[in-house]
Structures are given as C-alpha cells and as structure tokens.
N, C-alpha and C positions, 0 to 999 in steps of 0.2 A: 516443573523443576525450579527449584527453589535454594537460593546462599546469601548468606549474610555478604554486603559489599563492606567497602573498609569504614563505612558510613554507617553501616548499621541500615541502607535500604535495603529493601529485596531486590534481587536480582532474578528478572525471567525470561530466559531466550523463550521464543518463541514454537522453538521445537528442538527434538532430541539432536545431537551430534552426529550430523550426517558423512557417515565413514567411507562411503562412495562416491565423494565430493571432496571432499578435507578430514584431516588426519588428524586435529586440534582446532578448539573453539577460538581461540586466537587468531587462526587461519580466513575465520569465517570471510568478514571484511575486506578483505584484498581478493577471496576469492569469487564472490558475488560481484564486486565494483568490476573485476577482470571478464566474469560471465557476460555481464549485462553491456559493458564497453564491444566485445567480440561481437554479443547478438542484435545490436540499435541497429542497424541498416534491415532490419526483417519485422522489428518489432510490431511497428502500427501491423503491418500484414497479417503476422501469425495471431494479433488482437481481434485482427474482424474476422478472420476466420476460424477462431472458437469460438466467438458471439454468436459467429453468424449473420454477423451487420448489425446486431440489435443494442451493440455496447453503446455508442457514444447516446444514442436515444436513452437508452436504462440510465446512464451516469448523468445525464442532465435531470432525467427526471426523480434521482436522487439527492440530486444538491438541493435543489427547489422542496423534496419533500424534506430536508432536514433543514430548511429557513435559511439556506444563501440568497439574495433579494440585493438590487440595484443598491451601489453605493457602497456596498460591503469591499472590506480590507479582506482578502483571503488569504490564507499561505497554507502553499499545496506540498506535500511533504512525498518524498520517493516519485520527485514528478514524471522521473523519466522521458520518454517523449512529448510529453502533455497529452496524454489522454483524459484527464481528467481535468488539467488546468486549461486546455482551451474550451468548453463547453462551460467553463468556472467563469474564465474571464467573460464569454460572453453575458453572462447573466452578471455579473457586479457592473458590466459597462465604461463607459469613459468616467464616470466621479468615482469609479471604485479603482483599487488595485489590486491587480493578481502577480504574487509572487508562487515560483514555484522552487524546491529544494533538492536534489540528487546528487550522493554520491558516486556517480557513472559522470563521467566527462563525455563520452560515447552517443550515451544516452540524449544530455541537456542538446549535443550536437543535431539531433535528429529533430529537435522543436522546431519548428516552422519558423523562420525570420521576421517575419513579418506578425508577427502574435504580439500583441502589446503587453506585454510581461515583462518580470525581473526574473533571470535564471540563477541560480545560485549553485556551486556546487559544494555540498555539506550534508552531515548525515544527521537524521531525526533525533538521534539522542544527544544531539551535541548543536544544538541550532545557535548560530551568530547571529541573533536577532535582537532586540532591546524585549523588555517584558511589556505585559500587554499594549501590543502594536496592533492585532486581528481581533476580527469579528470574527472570522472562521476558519477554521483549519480542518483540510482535507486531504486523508491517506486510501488512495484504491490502490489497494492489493500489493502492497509493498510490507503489510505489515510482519506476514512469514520472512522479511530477508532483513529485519533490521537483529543487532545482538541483544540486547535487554528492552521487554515493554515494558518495564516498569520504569527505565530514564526517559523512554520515548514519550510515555504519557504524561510524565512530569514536566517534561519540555512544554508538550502543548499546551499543559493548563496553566503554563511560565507566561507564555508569550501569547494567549488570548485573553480578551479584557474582559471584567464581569459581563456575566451573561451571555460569553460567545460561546459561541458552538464546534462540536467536535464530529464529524464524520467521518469510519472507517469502513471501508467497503474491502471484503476478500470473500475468498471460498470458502468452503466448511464440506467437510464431511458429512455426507449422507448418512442420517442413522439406521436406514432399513436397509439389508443387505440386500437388497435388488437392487435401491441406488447406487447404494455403495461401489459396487462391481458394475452399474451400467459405466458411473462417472470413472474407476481406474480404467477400464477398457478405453473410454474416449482420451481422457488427458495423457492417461500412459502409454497406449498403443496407438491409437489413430493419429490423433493430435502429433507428436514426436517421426512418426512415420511419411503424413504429408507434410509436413513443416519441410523435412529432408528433399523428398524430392519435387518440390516448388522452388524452393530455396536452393538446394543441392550445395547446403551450406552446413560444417557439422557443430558449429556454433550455436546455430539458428535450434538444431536439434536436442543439444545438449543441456538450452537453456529450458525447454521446454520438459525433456526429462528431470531437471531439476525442479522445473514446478510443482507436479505430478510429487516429486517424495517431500515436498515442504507441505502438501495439502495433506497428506498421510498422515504425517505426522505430527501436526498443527496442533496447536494447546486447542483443549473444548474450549467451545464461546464465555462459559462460565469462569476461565480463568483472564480471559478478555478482559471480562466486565470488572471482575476481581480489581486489574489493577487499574484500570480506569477510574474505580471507587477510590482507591488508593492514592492515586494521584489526587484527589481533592475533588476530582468532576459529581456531578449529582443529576437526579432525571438520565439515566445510566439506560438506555432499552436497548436491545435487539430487536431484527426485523430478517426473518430468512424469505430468503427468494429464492422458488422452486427445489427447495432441498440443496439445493449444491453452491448460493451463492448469501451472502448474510451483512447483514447493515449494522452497525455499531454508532448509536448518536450518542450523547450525551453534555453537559453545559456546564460552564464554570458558573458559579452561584455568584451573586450580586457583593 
C-alpha cells in the first residue's frame, strides 16, 4: 500500500488497516503506544515463552552475525523492554554505547535499572538524534507496529554513518500452507490462550491477539527490501529462519 506524502515520498504502512483494533490509520499510534504501555508487566514472559527460551541466544547470535562488535555506537529502535538492546549492549561493551528508542513509556519502564543504556522515548519515524551518530541500528519485531517504513528507513539511513549497518529482525509468513496454519494455530490460538491464563491479565492477551493479525497481514519481505533500497541502504539481504522468523540486514554505502 502505497500514496504520494506531501513530499512526493512514498508512504508504506506496514500492513492493511486493522478494523478490529482501530477504526482509522491515524488512530494507529496512540493505539499501539496504549497496547504495549497495558502489556509491559508480562512482556519479557510471554517472549520467552514463544521462544521457548531460545530468543535472547537467537538475538545475540544475530547481532554478531550482522557485524555488531566491541566499541560500536548502537541505537535500538522499538526497544521496548530491551530484549534486544541488553544482549546489544553487552556485545558493544564499556567503549561502546547502547542507546535504545520506544514510543511505549510502559515499555522503556520494564528495562532493567541497572543496564547501562540511554532510554529514550520516541518513535522510529521521527528519531531526535543528530545524523550519523551509529554504527548500527537494531529493529526486532517492532517493524509491523510502526506507521510508514519508508520514514522509518529514511530515519536510519539519516542517523547511521557510512558503512553502518541496519538490522531488522520480525516474523514473516510461512509460504506453505502447512506452516502457514501450523504457525496461526500457535500465535493465534495457543499463544493468546496461555498468555491469559498465566497472566489472567486481558491486556497481556489482547496484545498477543494483535500480534497474530499484524504477522497476517504483513507486507512480503520483498516490499521490506523495496524500501530499504529506497531509503539509500545497499547490500540489502534477507535471511529466513525456520519459515516463520526473517532477518533483514543491509548498510549505508561509504
């Protein structure tokens, strides 16, 4: 989905107008920031328990294979709890810094105290940063809940300096219909169901049913990469893991 902005950019939400959530795209934003703020007290939980324990090991050994390395400037985008920016900061170190960015206040609350980070609250299409400040900038799984990827990716390739690196980490859609319907059975039904009653919280569940129709409805990877190209980034790959989970790198050119 595609419109001319008053700019003459494109403009590409990330998925269709979810009418069982919000009633207008303008809505979107307040109603996501409002989800994510209700569900932070369950989050890390209901994360390790889709993993399955194996997330924070997978996230680290994605940073590393997309070239995050001691001394690196990060800035982690949709940080949310830090699930991604604490395994980030430990790998850039004390000479490095790890900043992270979330429109959720809720969220940045649930970060650990004690994480030697910068928390910010602000949203990816709109970053209050100086331009190239980072060597890398890292998005897991927040990229279904921002409004336009085509500001989001212009941002990062704003605020990273030649030859830094871009990592997106989300779900994707299974192309074979046996995954397809193995993975809506887990996210939509199991997932959503125990969430509830662990939690017995309908917050906790609501946000999880919202996951489930953003992975549905999610642009293909090929319109990912599209504006990734667009923004300016170059060496553009993909990397799927196991059918249902997909890696997006790509580098601002010297």
């Amino acid at each position: 989905m595609r419109r001319p902005a008053t700019d003459q950019r494109p403009v590409t939400p990330p998925h269709a107008l979810l009418r069982g959530h919000y009633a207008h795209e303008n809505e979107r934003p307040q109603y996501v920031r409002a989800l994510f703020d209700e569900a932070a007290p369950h989050y890390d939980w209901i994360n390790r328990m889709m993993s399955l324990g194996s997330g924070e090991a997978y996230r680290r050994l994605a940073l590393r294979r997309a070239g995050l390395r001691p001394g690196m400037r990060l800035l982690d985008i949709a940080s949310g709890t830090g699930l991604v920016l604490r395994p980030a900061s430990a790998i850039v170190g004390p000479t490095g810094l790890a900043v992270g960015i979330d429109p959720s206040l809720g969220m940045l609350r649930q970060s650990p105290a004690a994480q030697p980070v910068l928390l910010v609250q602000a949203r990816g299409e709109s970053l209050p940063l100086v331009s190239s400040a980072f060597d890398f900038v890292s998005l897991g799984y927040g990229l279904r809940h921002v409004a336009d990827l085509d500001a989001l990716f212009h941002e990062c390739y704003r605020v990273l300096r030649p030859r830094g690196r871009l990592l997106v980490l989300e779900f994707s859609r299974p192309r074979s219909r046996i995954g397809l319907g193995l993975t809506r059975f887990y996210l939509k039904s199991i997932v959503p169901l125990v969430t509830r009653l662990v939690t017995r919280s309908p917050s906790a569940e609501k946000i999880m049913r919202y996951c489930w129709d953003t992975v549905e409805h999610f642009v293909p990877p090929e319109t990912v990469r599209e504006t990734e190209l667009r923004a300016g980034f170059v060496d553009v790959e993909q990397r799927g893991i196991l059918g249902a989970l997909c890696e997006f790198s790509a580098t601002k050119p010297a």
